[in-house]
RODREN-972458 format. One record per atom (N, C-alpha, C): atom name; residue number from 1; y, x, z. Coordinates in steps of 0.1 Angstrom, whole numbers. Atoms other than C-alpha are relative to their C-alpha. Example, Ala and Ser with C-alpha at 12.3 -4.5 7.8 and 13.67 -1.06 7.14 Angstrom:
atomo	num	yy	xx	zz
N	1	-12	9	0
CA	1	-45	123	78
C	1	12	9	0
N	2	-11	-9	0
CA	2	-11	137	71
C	2	11	-8	8
***
This chain:
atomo	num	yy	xx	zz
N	1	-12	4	7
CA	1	72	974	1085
C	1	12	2	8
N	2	-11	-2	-7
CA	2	104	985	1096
C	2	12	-12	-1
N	3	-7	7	-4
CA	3	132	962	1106
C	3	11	-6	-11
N	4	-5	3	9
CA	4	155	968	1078
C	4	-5	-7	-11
N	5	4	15	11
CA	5	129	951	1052
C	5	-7	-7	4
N	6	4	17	-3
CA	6	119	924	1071
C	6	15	-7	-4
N	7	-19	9	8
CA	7	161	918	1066
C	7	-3	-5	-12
N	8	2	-2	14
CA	8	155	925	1034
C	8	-8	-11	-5
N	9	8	8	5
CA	9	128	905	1028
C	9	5	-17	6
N	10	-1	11	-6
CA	10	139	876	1049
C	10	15	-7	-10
N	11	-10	4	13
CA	11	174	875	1029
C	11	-1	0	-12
N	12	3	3	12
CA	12	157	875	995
C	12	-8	-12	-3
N	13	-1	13	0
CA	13	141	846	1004
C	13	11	-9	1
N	14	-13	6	-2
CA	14	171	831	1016
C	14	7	-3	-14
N	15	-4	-2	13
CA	15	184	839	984
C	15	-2	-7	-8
N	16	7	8	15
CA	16	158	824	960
C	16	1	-15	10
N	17	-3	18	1
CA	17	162	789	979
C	17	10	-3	1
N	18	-14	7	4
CA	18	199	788	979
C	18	5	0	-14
N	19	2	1	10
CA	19	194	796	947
C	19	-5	-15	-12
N	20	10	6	10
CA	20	166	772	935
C	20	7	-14	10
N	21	-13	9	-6
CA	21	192	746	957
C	21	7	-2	-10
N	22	-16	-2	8
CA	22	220	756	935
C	22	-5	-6	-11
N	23	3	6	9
CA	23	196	742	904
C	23	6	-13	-1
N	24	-6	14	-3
CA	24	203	706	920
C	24	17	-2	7
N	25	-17	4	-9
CA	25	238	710	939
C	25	9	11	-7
N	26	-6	-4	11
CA	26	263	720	915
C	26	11	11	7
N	27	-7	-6	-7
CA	27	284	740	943
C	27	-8	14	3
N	28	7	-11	-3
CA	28	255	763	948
C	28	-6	11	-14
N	29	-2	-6	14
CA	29	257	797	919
C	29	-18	0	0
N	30	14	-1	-3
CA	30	216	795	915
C	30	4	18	-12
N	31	1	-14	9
CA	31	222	830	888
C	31	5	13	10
N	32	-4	-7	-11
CA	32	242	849	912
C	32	-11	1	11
N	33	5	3	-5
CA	33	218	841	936
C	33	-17	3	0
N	34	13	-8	6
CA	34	186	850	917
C	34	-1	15	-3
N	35	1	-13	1
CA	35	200	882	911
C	35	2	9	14
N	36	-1	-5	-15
CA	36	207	888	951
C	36	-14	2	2
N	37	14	-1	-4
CA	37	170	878	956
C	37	-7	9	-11
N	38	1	-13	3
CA	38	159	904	930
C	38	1	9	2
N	39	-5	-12	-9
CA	39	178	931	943
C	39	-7	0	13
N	40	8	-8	-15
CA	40	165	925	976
C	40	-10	0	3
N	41	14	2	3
CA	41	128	919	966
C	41	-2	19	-5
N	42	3	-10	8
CA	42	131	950	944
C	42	2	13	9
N	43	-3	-13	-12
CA	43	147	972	977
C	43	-15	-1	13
N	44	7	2	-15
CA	44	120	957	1004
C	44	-13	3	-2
N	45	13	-6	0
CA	45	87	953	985
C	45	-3	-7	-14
N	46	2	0	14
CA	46	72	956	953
C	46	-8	-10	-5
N	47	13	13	3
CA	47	45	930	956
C	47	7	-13	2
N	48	-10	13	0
CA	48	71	907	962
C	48	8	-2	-15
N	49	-13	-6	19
CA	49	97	922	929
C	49	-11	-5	-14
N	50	6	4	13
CA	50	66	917	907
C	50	-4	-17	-3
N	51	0	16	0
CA	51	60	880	918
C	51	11	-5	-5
N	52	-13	6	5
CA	52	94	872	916
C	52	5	2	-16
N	53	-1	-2	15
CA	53	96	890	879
C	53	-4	-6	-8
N	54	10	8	8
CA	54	67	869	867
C	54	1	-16	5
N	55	-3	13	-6
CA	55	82	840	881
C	55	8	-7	-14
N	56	-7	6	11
CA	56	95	810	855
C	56	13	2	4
N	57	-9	1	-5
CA	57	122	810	876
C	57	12	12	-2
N	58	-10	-12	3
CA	58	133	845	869
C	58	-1	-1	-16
N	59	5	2	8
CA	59	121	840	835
C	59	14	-6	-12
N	60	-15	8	10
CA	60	149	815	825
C	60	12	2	8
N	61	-18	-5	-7
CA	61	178	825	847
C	61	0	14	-1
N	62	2	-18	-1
CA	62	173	865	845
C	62	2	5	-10
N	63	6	-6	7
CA	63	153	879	819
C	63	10	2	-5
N	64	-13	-5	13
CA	64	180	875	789
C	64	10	7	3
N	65	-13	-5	-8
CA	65	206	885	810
C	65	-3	20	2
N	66	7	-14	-6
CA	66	188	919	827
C	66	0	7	-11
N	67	6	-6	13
CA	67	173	927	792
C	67	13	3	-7
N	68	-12	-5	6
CA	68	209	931	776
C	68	1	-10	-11
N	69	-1	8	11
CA	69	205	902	754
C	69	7	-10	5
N	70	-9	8	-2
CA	70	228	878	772
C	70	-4	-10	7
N	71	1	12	-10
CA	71	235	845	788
C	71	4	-10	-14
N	72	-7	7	16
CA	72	240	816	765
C	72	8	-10	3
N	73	-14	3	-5
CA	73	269	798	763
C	73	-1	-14	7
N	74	5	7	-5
CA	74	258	769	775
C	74	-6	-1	17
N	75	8	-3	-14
CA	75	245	786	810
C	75	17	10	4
N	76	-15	-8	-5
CA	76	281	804	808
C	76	10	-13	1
N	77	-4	10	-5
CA	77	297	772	808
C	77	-6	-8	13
N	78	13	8	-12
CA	78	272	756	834
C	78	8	8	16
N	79	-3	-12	-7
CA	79	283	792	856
C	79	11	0	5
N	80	-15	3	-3
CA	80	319	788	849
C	80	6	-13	6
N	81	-3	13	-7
CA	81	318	753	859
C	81	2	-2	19
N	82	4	-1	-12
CA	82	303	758	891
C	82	7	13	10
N	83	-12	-8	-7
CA	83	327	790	900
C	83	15	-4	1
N	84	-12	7	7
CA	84	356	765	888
C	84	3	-6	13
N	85	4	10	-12
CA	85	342	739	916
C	85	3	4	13
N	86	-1	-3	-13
CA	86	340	762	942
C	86	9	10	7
N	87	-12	-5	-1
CA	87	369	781	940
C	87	15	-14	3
N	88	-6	10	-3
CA	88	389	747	938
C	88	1	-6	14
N	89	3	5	-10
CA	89	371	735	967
C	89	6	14	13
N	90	-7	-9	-9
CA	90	388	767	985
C	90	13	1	0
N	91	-11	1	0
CA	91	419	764	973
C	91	3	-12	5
N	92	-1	14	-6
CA	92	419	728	984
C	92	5	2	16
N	93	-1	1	-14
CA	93	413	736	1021
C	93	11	15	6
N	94	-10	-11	-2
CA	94	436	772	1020
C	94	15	-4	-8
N	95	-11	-2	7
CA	95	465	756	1001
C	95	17	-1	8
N	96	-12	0	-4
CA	96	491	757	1025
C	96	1	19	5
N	97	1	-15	1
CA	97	484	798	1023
C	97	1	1	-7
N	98	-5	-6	15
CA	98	505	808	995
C	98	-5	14	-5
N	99	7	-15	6
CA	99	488	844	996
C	99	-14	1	-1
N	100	12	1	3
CA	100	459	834	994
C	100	-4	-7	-10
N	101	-3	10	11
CA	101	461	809	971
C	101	0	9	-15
N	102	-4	-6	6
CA	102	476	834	951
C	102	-15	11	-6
N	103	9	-7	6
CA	103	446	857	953
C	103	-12	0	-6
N	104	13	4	5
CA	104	422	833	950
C	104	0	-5	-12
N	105	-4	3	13
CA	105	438	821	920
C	105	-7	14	-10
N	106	1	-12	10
CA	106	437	860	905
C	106	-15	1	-1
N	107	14	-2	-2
CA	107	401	863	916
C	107	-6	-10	-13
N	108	4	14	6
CA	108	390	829	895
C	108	3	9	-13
N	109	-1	-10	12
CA	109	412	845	866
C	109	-5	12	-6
N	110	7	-13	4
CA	110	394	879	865
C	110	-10	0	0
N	111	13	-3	6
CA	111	362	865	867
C	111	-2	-10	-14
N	112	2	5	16
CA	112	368	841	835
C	112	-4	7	-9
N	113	0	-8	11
CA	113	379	867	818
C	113	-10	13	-1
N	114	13	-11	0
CA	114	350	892	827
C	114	-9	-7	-3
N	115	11	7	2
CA	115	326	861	825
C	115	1	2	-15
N	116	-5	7	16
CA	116	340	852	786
C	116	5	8	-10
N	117	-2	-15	7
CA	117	348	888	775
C	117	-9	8	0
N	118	14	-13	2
CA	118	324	909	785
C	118	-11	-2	3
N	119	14	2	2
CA	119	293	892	793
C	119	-9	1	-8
N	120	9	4	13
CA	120	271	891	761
C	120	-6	-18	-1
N	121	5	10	1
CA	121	265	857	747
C	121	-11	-3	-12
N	122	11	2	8
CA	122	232	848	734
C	122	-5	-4	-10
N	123	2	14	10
CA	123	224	828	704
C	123	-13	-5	-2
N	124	15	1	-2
CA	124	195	806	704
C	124	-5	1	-13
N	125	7	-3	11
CA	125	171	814	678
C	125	-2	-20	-5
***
């Protein structure tokens, strides 16, 4: 095993429990987060990518998403909430940095509007 996917493997773990964290602590993105530990499951090793595929866990935060069938609005509000939070919680502590402020403002704004424009939203059957 070479060095780079032990990384690999070591930060896809990392990943799925800041993730499966972020289920209970509303600061932490658990979807973002699932899809880091996919990516780096799917780059390091395959017997890992297929666990993690067949996982509940990817199951209900993934699948719909991946598959092209969406997120539902309910998990896009949930999403938005939680990028709302922790964008706030940065602007809080950078607010006497007006250029930052500023950018982290635009950042916030351009992922709404990519979250709530062009995501696909689901409808539950």
């Amino acid at each position: 095993m070479t060095i780079l996917r032990l990384l690999l493997i070591a930060l896809g773990w990392l990943s799925l429990a800041l993730g499966t964290l972020g289920i209970f602590l509303p600061v932490l993105p658990t979807v973002p987060l699932y899809l880091l530990a996919a990516f780096l499951f799917a780059k390091s090793s395959e017997r890992l990518n297929r666990w993690f595929v067949g996982t509940e866990l990817y199951k209900k935060n993934l699948e719909n998403y991946l598959s092209g069938k969406g997120i539902t609005f309910k998990s896009k509000c949930r999403i938005a909430l939680t990028i709302t939070f922790s964008m706030a919680l940065s602007l809080y502590f950078v607010s006497d940095m007006t250029l930052v402020v500023i950018c982290l403002a635009g950042i916030w704004l351009g992922l709404m509007i990519y979250f709530f424009g062009f995501v696909k939203t689901r409808r539950l059957d």
